[in-house]
N, C-alpha and C positions, 0 to 999 in steps of 0.2 A: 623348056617344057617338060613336064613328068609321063612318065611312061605309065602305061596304065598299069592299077593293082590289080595285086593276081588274086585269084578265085582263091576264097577261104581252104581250099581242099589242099590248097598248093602253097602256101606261107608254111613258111619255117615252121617246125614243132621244135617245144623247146620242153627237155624234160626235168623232173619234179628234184631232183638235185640241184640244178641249177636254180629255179626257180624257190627252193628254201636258202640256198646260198645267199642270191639275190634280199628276200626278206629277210635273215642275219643278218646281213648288212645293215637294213634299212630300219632294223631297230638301233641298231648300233647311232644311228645318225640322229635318231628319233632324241634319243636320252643324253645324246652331245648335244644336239639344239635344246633339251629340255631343261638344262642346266644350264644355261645362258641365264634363265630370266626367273626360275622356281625358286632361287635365294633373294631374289630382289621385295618379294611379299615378307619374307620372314627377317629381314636386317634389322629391325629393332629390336624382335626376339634375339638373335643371335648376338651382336653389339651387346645386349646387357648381359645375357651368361656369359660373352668370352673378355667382357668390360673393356669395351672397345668404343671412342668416343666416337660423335656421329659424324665428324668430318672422317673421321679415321674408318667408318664400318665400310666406306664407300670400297678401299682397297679388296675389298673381300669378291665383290663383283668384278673390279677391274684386273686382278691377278689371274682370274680365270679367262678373261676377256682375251687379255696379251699373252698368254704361252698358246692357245686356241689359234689366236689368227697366225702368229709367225710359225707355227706347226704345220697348217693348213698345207703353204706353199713348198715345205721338205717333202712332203709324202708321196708323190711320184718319183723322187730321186731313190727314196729309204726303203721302197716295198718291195724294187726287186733285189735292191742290197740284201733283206733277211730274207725274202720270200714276201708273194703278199699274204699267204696261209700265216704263216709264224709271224708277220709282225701283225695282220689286223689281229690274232687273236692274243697276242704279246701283248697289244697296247690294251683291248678291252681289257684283259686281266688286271692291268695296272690300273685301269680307268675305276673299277670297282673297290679295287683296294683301296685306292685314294679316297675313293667316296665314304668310304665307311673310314678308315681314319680325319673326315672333316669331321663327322661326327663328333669324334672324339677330342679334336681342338680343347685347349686349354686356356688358350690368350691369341690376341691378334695376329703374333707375327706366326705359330701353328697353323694357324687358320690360312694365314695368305699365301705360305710356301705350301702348305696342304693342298690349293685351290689354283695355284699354278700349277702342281703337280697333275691334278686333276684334268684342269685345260690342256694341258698340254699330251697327253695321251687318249684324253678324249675327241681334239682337233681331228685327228689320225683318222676317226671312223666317217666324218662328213662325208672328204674328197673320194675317199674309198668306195663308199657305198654310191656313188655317182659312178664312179669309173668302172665299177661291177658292171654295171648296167649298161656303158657304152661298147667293154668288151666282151663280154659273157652275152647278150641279148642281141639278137639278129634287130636287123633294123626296123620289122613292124612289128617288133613286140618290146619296142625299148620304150612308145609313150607310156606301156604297164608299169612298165620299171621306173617310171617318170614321174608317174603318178603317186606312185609309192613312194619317192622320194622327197614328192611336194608337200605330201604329209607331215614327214620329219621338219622341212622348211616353212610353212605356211600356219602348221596346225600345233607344233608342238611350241612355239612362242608365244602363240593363243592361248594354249593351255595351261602353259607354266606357272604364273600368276594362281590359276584357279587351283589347282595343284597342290602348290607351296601351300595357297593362304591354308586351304583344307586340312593339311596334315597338320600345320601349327596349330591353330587355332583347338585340334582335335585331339593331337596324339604329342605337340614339342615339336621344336625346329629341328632335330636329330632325323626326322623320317622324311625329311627334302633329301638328304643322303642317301638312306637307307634303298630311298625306292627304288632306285636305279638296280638292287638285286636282283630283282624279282625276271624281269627284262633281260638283263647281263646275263643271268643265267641261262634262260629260253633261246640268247642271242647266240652263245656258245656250244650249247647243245646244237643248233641247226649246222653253227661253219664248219666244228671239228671234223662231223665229217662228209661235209659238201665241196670243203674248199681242197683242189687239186693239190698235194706235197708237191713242191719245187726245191732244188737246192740253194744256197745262200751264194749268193756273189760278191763277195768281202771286197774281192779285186775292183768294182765299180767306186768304193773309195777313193781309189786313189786317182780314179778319173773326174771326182766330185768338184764341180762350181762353188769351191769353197769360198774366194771371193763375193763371192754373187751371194750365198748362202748366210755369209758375215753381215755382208752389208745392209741385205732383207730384213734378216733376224733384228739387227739394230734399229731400221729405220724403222718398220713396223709397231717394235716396239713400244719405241720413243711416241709414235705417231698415235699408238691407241692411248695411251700413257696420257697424253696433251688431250685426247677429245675425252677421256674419261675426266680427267681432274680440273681442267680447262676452266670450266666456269664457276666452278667452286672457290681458285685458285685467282680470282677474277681476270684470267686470261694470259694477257701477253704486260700486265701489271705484276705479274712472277717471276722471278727472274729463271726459280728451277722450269718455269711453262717455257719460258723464253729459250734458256739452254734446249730444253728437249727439243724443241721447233726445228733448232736449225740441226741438231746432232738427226733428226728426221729429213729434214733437206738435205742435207748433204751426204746422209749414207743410201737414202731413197734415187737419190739423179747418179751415185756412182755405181747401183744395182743397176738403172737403165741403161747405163753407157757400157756395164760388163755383158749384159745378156745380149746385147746388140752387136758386141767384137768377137765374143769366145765360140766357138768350136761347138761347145758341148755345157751350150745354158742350161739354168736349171728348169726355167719356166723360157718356153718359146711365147716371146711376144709380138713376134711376128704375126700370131695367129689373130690379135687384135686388128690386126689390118685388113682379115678377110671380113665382109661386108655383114654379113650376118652375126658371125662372132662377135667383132666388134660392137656393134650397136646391140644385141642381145646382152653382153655384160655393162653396155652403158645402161639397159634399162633395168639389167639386176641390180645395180647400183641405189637406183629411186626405191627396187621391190624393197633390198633393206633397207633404204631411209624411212618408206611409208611404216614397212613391217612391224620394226623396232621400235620407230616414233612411236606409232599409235597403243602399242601395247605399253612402253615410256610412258605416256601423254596422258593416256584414260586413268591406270589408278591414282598418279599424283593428282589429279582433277580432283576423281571421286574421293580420294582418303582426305585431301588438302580443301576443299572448297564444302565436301559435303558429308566430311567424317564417315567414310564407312572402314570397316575396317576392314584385314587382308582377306577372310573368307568371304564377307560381302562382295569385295572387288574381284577377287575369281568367280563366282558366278555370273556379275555383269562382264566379264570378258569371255565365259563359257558359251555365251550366246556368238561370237566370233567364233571359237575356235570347233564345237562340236557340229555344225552343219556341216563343216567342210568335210567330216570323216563319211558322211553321207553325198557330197556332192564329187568328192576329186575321183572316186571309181568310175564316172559313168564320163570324164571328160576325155579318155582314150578313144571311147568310141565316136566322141563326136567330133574328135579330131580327123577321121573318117569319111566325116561327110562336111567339113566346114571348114573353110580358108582356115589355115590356125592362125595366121596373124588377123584376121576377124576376132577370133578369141581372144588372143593375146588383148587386143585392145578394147575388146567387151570389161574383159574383166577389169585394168586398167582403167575403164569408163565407169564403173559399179566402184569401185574402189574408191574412185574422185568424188562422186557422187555421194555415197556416203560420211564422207570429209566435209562436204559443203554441206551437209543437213546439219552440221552443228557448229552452223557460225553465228545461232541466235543463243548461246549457251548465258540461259538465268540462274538466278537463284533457287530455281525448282526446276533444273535441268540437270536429272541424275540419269539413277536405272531404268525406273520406265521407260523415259524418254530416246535411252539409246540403245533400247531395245532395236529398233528398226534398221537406223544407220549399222548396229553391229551386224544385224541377219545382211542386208547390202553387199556389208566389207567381208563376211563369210565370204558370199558369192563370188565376190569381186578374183579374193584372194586365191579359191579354187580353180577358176579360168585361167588365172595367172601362168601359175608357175610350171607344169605339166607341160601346156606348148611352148612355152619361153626358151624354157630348158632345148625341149627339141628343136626350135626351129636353129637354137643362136649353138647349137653341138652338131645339129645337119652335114655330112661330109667331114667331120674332123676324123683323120686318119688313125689307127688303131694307136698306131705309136705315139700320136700325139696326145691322146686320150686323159694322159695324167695331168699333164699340162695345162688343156681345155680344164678338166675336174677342178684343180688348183686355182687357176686362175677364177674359175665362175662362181665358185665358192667365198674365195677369199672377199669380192667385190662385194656378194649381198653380206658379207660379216662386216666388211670396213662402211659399207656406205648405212649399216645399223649403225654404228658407232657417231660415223658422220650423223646422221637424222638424230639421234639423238643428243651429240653436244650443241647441235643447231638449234633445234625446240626449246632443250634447257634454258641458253642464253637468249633464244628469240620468246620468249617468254618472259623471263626476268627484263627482258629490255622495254617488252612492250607492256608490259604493267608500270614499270615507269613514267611510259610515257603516257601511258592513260590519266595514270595520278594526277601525273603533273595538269592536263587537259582540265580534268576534272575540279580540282583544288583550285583550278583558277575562276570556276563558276562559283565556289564558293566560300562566299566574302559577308562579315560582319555589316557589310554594307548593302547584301540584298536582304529585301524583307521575308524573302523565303525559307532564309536561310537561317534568320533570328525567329522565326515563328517555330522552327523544328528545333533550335537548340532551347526556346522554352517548351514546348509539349517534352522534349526529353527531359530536360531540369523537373520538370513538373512531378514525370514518370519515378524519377529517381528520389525526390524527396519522399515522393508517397512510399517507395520501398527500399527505406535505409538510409538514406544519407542522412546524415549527419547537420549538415547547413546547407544553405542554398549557393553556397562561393563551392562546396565540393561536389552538390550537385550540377550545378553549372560546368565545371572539369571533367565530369563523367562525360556529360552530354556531348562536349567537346571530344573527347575520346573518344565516343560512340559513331560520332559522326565520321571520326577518321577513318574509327575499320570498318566502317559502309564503303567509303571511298576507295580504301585499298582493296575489297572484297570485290567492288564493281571491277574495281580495274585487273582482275584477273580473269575474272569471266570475260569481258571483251579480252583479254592478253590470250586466254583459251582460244577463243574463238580466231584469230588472227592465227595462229598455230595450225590448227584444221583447214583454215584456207590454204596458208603454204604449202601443206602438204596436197590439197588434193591440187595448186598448181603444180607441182613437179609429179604428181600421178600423169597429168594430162600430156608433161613433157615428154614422159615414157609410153603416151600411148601413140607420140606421133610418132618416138623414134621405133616403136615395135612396128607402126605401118611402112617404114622405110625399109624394112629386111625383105630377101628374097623367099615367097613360096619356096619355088624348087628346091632351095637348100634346108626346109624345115624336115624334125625326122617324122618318123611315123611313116603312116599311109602315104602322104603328100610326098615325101622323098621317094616310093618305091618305082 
């Protein structure tokens, strides 16, 4: 049972150093989540200045992808080895520098070491700027800090897409890079001098879970590597898909069997055991599969079914991502007065919800149309992530804090990865089988079918063809890419149910966690 909250007069005060510290951070995370998704609008720009084929441009997102997650989980170990002063502002420096040398990229493989570089010093600002918040902020002012951080998580994958398409389509793919100055620089001006000098503990080295560390980095790897290239590579028909699998099982089960024996893990996974923790990063899990999916999901739809191009597609995903900058400030307070696993599973509920308004997805089911479902998934995603954060980090002890950040981090980055190689392939599959469904209705032997392949023969003599045996062939063609057309809009629409079922999965497992142990007001 919770202890009553105490009178506004009597809550911590927390002062304006800390609180610019805090937001340094939370852009720092802002611009590492923003660059997850701001180059995926602009790949066909970028593929033909660095002439880089279109199976090949994929590496461009997925280099950034893998040094990003396997970084994630070092950075509790690494920040107080330099200081966390000196290394968060160590890695932004690099993160910036890297950004303005992709720019500069010449050819693919510039580009993909440039973009691992990138990732991998950008990863560094996520967990950090989490774990600001769990140490730095007393515990009724850490849903502020929470909120501010669901921003960077919720809103800047939202916006990325809209972002990217903007500067291409306006100014060249060069200013996806660039933007990140503007930011970096604001980001570094507040830490330099917000954040406490501590001295370097070189000696913690040599206490390092190197094992543990080896085996993460590999299997990790290996593991984004497989759900990036996976269905391109048509799966487990690859034999490099095939090696990476198990070189990912077996360096992934010998990480869990060293964190479990040693002295001095690097991520404690014990803390998945506690009831809250546990099932709050099972439900981060679904937050990135919906997250990623959907932001995945909407522009190949829009660009692939109804040709809009990247700046088109950032506007219809700006309706997502820009409410939320107005809806996630007022969710601390109502965390205050509302069970937050209520919330948790409101939003959750609006999320799913949103998902199933487009399982009717036509051939004049674009922007307008998702309009609404996206204002929905705003809302949805707002509610989310604020108490989530709090309730499944409720009681985690100061020292464990990197830990918790690392790990709750890493799961909504892997279970993106996850939702997204899942949709890809559960789309390619189920356009398939639509086809096939469909192709079998139609046959030279119903009359419906021979009525529309003359009205088109008919169509095509009158503009252009040649003879009636070539227009006959058109019609025949014509007909197929109705068929294959249709059967992606249902193959769509099968994708949006999936997902909003595993939204609804996460909203039972969010009702399963303990009140008592959410943070905020509820914990005081």
């Amino acid at each position: 049972m919770s202890t009553p909250r105490l009178p506004v007069d009597s809550e911590p005060q927390v002062d304006l150093k800390t609180w610019l510290a805090i937001c340094g951070a939370m852009i720092g995370a802002f611009i590492a989540v923003l660059n997850i998704q701001i180059t995926n609008a602009s790949l066909p720009n970028i593929q033909g200045a660095i002439g880089a084929g279109i199976d090949d441009g994929g590496w461009i997102s997925t280099a950034y992808l893998v040094a990003e997650i396997v970084v994630i989980p070092l950075t509790g170990f690494l920040s107080p080895v330099f200081s966390l002063r000196r290394y968060l502002l160590g890695n932004t420096i690099m993160f910036l520098v890297m950004s303005v040398a992709c720019a500069y990229a010449q050819n693919l493989g510039q580009m993909i070491v440039l973009r691992a570089l990138q990732g991998f010093f950008g990863g560094v600002l996520i967990p950090l700027a989490f774990s600001l918040t769990l140490t730095m902020l007393p515990r009724a002012k850490q849903p502020i800090g929470l909120a501010l951080f669901s921003v960077s998580a919720t809103f800047a994958p939202a916006i990325g897409p809209t972002i990217g398409g903007y500067l291409t389509e306006t100014y060249g793919w060069q200013y996806i890079f660039y933007v990140n100055l503007v930011p970096g620089a604001i980001m570094l001006a507040t830490l330099w001098p917000t954040l406490r000098p501590a001295p370097m503990q070189l000696g913690l080295l040599r206490q390092g879970d190197w094992f543990g560390i080896a085996t993460l980095a590999t299997g990790l790897a290996s593991l984004q590597t497989v759900l990036e290239e996976g269905n391109k590579d048509d799966w487990f028909g690859s034999a490099f898909i095939v090696r990476l699998s198990v070189i990912a099982a077996v360096s992934l089960a010998l990480f869990f069997w060293i964190e479990l024996t040693i002295r001095n893990p690097l991520l404690n996974l014990r803390l998945l055991l506690r009831r809250n923790f546990g099932l709050g990063s099972l439900a981060n899990v679904i937050v990135g599969m919906a997250l990623y999916g959907s932001v995945y999901l909407l522009p190949v739809y829009l660009s692939q079914m109804q040709g809009y191009n990247a700046e088109q597609v950032g506007m219809v995903l700006a309706w997502t991502g820009l409410p939320q900058l107005v809806l996630i400030p007022f969710v601390p307070t109502l965390m205050r007065h509302v069970d937050t696993r209520l919330l948790v599973a409101a939003g959750f509920g609006l999320f799913a919800i949103s998902c199933f308004m487009n399982l009717w997805i036509t051939a004049d089911y674009s922007g307008d149309q998702l309009l609404v479902p996206n204002l929905i998934r705003a809302v949805g995603q707002a509610l989310v992530m604020t108490p989530l954060s709090a309730l499944a980090t409720g009681g985690i002890e100061r020292e464990f804090a990197g830990s918790a950040s690392a790990m709750f981090n890493m799961m909504r980055n892997l279970g993106g990865s996850v939702g997204i190689a899942v949709l890809e392939t559960f789309v390619t599959k189920r356009e398939q089988f639509h086809s096939s469904i469909i192709t079998g209705d139609v046959s030279l032997l119903n009359e419906a079918t021979r009525q529309r392949i003359a009205s088109l023969q008919t169509y095509f003599m009158a503009n252009g063809a040649s003879d009636a045996a070539s227009a006959w062939h058109a019609a025949v063609v014509q007909i197929g890419r109705t068929i294959r057309a249709q059967s992606y809009f249902l193959a769509y629409s099968d994708a949006f149910y999936l997902m909003g079922a595993a939204l609804l999965l996460a909203l039972v497992t969010s009702l399963g966690m303990r009140k008592s142990s959410g943070g905020g007001a509820s914990a005081h």
